[in-house]
C-alpha positions in Angstrom: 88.3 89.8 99.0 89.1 86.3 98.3 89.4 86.4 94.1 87.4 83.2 93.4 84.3 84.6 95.6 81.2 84.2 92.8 79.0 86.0 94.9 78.1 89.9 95.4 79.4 91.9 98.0 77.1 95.2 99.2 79.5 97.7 101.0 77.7 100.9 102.7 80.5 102.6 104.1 79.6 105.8 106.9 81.8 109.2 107.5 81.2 111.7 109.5 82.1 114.0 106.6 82.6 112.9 103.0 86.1 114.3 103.0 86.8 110.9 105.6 85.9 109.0 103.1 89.6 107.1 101.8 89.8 104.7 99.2 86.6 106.4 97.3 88.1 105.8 93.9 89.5 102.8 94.3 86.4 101.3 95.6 84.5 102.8 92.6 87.2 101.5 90.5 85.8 97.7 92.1 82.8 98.2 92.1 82.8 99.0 88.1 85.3 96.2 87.3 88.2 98.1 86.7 90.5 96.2 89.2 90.3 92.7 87.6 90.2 91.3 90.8 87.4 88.5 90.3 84.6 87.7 89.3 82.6 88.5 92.2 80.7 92.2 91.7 81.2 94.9 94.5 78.0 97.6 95.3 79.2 100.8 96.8 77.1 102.9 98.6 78.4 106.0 100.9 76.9 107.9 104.5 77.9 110.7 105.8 76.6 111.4 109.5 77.5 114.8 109.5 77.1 117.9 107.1 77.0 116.6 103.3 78.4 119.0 101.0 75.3 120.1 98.3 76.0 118.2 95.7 76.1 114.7 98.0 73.9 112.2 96.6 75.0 109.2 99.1 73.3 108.5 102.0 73.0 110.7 105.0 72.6 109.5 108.7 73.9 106.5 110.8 73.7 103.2 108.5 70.8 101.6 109.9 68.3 98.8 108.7 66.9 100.8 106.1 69.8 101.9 104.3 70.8 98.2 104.2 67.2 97.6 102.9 67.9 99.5 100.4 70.6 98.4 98.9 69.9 94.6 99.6 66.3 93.7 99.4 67.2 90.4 99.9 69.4 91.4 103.6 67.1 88.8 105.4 69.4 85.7 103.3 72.7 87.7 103.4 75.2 87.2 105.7 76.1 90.8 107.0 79.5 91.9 108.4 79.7 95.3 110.2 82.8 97.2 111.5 82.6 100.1 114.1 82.4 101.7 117.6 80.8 99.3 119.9 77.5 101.4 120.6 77.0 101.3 117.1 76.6 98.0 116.0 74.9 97.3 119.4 72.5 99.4 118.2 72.2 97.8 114.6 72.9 94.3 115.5 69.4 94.9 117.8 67.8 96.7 114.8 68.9 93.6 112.2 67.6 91.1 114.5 64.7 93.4 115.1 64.2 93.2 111.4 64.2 89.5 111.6 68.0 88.8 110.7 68.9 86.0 112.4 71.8 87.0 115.1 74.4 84.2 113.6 74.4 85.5 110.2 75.8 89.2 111.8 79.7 89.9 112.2 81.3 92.3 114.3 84.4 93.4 114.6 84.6 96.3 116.6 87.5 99.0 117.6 87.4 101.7 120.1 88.7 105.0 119.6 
């Protein structure tokens, strides 16, 4: 993250299982201001797509157009960067634009495993 960014930053990061999860702390750490790496402000949010342990209180399920309604009210003005299996962010790149995101404000960079 570029350190002279102003702006916020809204990361919903997806698991299968919350033991995938890596760099939890550290991005908690961020998002509370402990790293005294700008002054931009980072929201973290977590989904799991498999089994959540009981005491999970992220998200579960696919990140999908909700979720990121959720987090950002405002997702229509953002610009929105997704990384991911190709099937899904075909899938939420249709559901954004669906949603009325307009298609150049949506990066992808995709991997295939």
């Amino acid at each position: 993250i570029n350190a002279e960014y102003m702006g916020d930053i809204l990361l919903l990061y997806s698991e299968r299982t919350a033991d995938e999860l890596v760099c939890v702390q550290e991005l908690q750490d961020y998002a509370r201001g402990d790293s005294g790496a700008g002054p931009h402000t980072l929201g973290v949010r977590f989904t799991v797509t498999g089994q959540a342990p009981s005491e999970w209180n992220g998200f579960k399920g696919r990140v999908n157009v909700d979720m990121i309604r959720e987090i950002a009210p405002d997702y229509l003005e953002r610009t929105i960067f997704m990384c991911g299996p190709l099937p899904f962010m075909d899938t939420l790149t249709a559901e954004l634009v669906a949603a009325g995101v307009e298609k150049r404000k949506v990066f992808r960079e995709d991997f295939d495993w």
